[in-house]
C-alpha positions in Angstrom: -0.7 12.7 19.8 -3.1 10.8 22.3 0.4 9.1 23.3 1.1 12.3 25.9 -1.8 11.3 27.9 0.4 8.6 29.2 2.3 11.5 31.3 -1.1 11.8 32.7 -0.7 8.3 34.9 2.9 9.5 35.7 3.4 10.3 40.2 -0.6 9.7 39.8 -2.5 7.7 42.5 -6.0 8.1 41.3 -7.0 4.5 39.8 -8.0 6.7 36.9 -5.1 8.4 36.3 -3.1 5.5 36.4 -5.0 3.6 33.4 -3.6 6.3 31.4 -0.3 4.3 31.3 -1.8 2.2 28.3 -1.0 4.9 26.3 2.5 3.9 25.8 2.1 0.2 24.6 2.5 0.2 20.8 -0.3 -2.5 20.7 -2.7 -0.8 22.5 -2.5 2.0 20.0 -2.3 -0.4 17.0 -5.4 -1.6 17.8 -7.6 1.7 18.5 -5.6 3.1 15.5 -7.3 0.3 12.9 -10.3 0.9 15.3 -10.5 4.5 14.8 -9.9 4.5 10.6 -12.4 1.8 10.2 -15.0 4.0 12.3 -13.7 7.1 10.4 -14.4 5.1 7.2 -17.9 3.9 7.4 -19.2 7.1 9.0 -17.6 9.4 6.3 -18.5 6.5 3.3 -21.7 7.7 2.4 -20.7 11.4 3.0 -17.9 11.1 0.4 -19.6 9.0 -1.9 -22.8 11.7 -2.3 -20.2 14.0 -2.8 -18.1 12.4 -5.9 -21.7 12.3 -7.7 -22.1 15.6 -6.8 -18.8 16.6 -8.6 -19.4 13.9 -11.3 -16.6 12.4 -10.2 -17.8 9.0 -12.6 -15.1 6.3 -13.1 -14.8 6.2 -17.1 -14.9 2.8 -18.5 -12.9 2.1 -21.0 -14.6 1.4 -24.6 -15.1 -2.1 -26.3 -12.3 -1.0 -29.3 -9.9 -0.9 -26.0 -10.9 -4.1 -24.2 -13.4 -5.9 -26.1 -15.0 -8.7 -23.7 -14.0 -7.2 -20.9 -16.4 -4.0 -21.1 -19.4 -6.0 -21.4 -18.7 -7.3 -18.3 -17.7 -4.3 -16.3 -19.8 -1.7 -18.5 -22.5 -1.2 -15.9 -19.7 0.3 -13.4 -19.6 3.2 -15.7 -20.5 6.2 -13.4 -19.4 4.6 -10.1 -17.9 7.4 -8.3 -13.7 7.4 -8.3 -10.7 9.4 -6.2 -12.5 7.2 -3.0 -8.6 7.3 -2.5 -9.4 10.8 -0.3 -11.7 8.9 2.4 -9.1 5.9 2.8 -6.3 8.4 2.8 -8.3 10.9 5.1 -8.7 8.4 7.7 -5.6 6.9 7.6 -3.5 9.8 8.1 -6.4 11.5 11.0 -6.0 7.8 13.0 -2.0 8.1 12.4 -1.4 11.4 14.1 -4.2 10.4 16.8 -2.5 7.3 17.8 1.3 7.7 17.2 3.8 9.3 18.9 4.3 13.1 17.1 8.2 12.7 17.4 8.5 10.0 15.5 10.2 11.0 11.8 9.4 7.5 10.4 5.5 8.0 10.9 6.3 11.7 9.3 8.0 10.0 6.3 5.7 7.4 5.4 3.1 9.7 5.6 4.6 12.2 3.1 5.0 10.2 1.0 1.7 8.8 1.0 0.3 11.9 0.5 2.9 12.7 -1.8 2.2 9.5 -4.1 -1.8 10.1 -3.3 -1.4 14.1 -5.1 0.0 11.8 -8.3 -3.0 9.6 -7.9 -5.3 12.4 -7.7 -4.3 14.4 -11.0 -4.3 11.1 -12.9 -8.0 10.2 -11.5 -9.0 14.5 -12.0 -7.7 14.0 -15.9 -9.7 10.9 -16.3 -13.3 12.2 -15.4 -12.6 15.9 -16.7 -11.6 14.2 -20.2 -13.9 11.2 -19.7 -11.4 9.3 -20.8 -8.9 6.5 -19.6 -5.9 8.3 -20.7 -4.7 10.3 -17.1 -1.2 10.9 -16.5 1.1 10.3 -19.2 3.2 7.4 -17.7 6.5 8.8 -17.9 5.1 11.7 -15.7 3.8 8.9 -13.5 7.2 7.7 -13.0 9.3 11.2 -12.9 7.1 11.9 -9.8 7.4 9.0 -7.9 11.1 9.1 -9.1 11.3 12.3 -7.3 9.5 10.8 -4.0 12.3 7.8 -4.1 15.2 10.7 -4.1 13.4 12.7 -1.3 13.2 9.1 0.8 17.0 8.5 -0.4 17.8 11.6 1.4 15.9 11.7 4.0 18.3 8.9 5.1 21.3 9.5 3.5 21.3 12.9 5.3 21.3 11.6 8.5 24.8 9.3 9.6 22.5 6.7 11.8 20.2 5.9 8.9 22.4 5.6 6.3 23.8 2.7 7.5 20.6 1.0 7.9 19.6 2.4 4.3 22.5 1.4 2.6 22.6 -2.8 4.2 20.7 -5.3 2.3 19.3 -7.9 4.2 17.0 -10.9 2.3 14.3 -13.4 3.3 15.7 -16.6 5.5 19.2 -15.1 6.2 19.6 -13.8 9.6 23.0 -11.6 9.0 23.0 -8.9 5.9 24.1 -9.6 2.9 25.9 -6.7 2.1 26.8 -4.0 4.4 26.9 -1.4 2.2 25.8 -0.9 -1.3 26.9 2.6 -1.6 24.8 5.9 -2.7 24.1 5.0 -6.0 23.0 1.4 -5.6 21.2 2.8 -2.7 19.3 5.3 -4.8 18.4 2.6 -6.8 17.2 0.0 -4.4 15.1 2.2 -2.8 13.9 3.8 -5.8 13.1 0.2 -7.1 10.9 -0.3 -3.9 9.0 2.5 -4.0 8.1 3.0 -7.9 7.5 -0.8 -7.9 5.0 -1.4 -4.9 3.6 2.2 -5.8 2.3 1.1 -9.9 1.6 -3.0 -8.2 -1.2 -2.0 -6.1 -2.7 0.4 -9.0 -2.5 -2.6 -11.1 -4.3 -4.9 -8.8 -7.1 -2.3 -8.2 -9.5 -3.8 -11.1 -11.9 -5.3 -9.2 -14.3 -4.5 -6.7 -12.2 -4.9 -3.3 -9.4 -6.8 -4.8 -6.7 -3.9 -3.9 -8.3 -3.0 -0.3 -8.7 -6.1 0.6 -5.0 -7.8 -0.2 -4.0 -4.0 1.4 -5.3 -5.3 4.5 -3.3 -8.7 4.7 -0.1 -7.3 3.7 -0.2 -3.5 5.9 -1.3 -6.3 8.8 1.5 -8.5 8.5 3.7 -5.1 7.7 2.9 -3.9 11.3 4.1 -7.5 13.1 7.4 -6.7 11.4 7.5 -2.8 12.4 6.9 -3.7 15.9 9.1 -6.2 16.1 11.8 -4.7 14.5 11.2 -1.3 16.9 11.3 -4.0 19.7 14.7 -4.4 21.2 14.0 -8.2 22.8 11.7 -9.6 19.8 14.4 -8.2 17.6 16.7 -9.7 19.0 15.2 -12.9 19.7 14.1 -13.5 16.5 17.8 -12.0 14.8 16.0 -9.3 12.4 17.6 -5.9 12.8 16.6 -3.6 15.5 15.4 -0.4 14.8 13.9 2.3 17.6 11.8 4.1 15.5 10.1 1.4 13.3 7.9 0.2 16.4 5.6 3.0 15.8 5.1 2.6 11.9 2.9 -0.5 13.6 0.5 2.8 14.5 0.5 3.7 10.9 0.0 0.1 9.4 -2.8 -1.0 11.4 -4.4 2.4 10.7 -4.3 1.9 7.5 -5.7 -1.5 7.8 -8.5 -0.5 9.7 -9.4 2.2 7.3 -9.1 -0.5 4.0 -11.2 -2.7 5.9 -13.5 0.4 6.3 -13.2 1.4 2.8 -13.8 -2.1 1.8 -17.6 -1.5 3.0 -17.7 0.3 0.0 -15.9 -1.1 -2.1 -16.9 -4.8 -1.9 -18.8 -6.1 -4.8 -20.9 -4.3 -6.3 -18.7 -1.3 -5.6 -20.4 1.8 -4.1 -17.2 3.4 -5.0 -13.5 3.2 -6.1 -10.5 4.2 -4.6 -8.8 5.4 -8.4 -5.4 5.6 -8.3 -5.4 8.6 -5.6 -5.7 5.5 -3.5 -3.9 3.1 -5.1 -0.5 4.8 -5.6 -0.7 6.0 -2.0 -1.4 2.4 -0.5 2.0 1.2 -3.1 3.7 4.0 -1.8 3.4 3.9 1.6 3.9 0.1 1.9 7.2 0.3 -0.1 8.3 3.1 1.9 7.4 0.9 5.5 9.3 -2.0 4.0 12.5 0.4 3.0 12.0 1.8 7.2 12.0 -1.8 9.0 14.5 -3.4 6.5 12.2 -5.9 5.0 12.1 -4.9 1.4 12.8 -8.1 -0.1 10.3 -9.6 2.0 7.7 -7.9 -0.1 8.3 -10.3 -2.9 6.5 -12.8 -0.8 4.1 -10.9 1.3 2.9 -8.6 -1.3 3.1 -11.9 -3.7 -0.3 -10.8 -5.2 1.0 -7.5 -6.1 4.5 -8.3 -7.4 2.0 -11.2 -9.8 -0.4 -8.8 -11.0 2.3 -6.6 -12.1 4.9 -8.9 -13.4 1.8 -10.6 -15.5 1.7 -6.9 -16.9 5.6 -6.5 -17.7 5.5 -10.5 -19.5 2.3 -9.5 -21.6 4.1 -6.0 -23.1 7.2 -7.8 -23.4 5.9 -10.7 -25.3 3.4 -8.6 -27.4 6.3 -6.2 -28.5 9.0 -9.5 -29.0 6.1 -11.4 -31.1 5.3 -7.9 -33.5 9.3 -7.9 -34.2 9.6 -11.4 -34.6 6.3 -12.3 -36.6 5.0 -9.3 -37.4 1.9 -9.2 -35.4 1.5 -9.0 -31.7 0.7 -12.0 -29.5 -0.1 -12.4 -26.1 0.6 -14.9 -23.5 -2.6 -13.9 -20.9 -6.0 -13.1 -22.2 -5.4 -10.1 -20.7 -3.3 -8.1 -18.5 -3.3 -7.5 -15.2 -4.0 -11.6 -14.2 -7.5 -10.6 -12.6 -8.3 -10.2 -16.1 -7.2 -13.3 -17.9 -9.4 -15.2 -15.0 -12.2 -12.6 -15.7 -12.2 -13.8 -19.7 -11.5 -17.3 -18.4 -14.9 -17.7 -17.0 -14.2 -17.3 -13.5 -16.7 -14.2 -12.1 -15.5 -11.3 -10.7 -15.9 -12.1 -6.9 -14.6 -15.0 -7.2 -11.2 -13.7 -8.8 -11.3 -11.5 -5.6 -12.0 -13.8 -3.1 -9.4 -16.3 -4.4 -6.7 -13.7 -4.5 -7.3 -12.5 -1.1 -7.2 -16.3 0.2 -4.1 -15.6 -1.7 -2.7 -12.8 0.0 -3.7 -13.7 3.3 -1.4 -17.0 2.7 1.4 -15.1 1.6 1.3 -12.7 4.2 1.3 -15.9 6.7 4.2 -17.1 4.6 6.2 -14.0 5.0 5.8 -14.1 8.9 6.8 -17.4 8.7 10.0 -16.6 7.4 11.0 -15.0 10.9 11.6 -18.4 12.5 12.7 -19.9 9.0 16.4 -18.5 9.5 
């Protein structure tokens, strides 16, 4: 919205008229866009927080029958207020449509379906402290919804003759041509739908820890707004042979807003947590990411940027896998990790809980490095 002002400094000769111009740079509004969630964050914190306790909005712990050793160490965050989601979200989405240009149906589509994947969040967090239990959605509701976000993203460009040709090429990680030009509707469907359900359920795996999922949000959403702005950058694009794509440049808006306002939220949420951001956050963040990746072509990329993510829940998929293959096979269930997600199995390792946070997020900030890195490595 603030990007009309720019029109201001247009015929002007007023000095002060004319600064208006800044308006139009892409990183000028990046940067007052993390600015303005972070600020939006701390001032609000306290506000939202008072208010969760208010509602007895308490996260519910799960019981020692559930997860043994692990509920002596995390028993005493029984109570902590949860859905902290809504304050990241809030801020996120109030610093978006400040900062970004209002015409722009990339920024409109990555913020439905962050809301749209932070409504699914919110019901599963509301059933957990109305039933103080850990139960929430069922999964395979979990899964029908976001199923249903995928097939509105599908269409949104499948409708459209332009952006089905970008939705339906496949490009990968240190190849500068696609890979396959078109992978047709279905395999479309799929790809996309793969994207989004799978970055949507990584985050809310990683968020077990206090800061762990806002803090590797920040690395990854940073290095997520290079590539939008080069990719909606006609000479960087082209320099750098990634596909060009006018309207990712301003998803760089959204990214470092929602940067700024996990960086706020962190304030919070660093250890010991003042509050959680519950899975109103945590499927938003997912969804939202994948959906950025799917805009600026870099979905595969994802792999290596969001590597802490794509770990957490592949450490998830190996330990069901295995338990289910060992019960069939010797008729009692074994596991590989301690426990599943990975911050676990280092939490009943030994390792204490801030430093299984700090060590992912040197982690993440490596990978996202690594992923940038890839832009040259071609």
């Amino acid at each position: 919205m603030l990007y009309y002002l720019e029109r201001l400094s247009e015929g002007a000769t007023s000095d002060f008229f004319k600064a208006f111009n800044v308006f139009q740079y892409i990183t000028f509004r990046c940067v007052f866009a993390a600015l303005t969630a972070f600020i939006l964050s701390l001032l609000f914190g306290n506000y939202t927080i008072r208010k969760l306790l208010s509602l007895k909005f308490g996260q519910p712990i799960r019981t020692a029958d559930e997860v043994n050793k692990l509920a002596d160490l995390h028993g005493k965050k029984a109570g902590t207020p949860t859905m902290g989601g809504i304050l990241l979200l809030g801020s996120t989405v109030i610093s978006t449509v400040l900062w970004a240009k209002s015409d722009n149906t990339f920024v409109w589509l990555v913020l439905a379906s962050m809301l749209a994947a932070g409504g699914l969040g919110f019901a599963d967090d509301y059933l957990k402290v109305s039933k103080r239990n850990s139960a929430g959605v069922r999964e395979r509701t979990k899964l029908i919804v976001q199923l249903f976000i995928a097939i509105g993203v599908t269409w949104f460009f499948l409708s459209d003759p332009q952006l089905q040709i970008q939705a339906q090429a496949l490009y990968v990680p240190f190849y500068k041509k696609m890979i396959v030009a078109n992978m047709g509707v279905v395999i479309t469907f799929l790809f996309i739908s793969g994207i989004i359900m799978g970055t949507s359920n990584a985050v809310n795996l990683t968020d077990g820890l206090d800061g762990l999922a806002s803090g590797c949000t920040l690395t990854v959403t940073f290095a997520y707004a290079v590539l939008a702005y080069i990719a909606g950058n006609f000479n960087y694009a082209g320099y750098l042979q990634v596909p060009f794509y006018p309207q990712a440049g301003e998803l760089a808006v959204f990214c470092m807003a929602l940067a700024g306002a996990s960086l706020g939220f962190l304030w919070w949420n660093a250890h010991p947590a003042k509050m959680f951001m519950g899975d109103t956050g945590s499927l938003a963040i997912g969804g939202a990411i994948g959906v950025v990746a799917i805009c600026v072509k870099q979905e595969l990329l994802l792999m290596i940027i969001g590597f802490v993510f794509v770990v957490e829940a592949t450490s998830v998929l190996i330990q069901r896998f295995y338990f289910k293959y060992s019960r069939r096979k010797f008729g009692e269930g074994r596991r590989i990790f301690k426990m599943a997600p990975l911050h676990h199995h280092f939490e009943l390792s030994g390792w204490k809980e801030t430093a299984v946070v700090t060590r992912f997020w040197i982690v993440s900030f490596v990978c996202a490095l690594l992923g940038l890195a890839t832009l040259k490595l071609r």
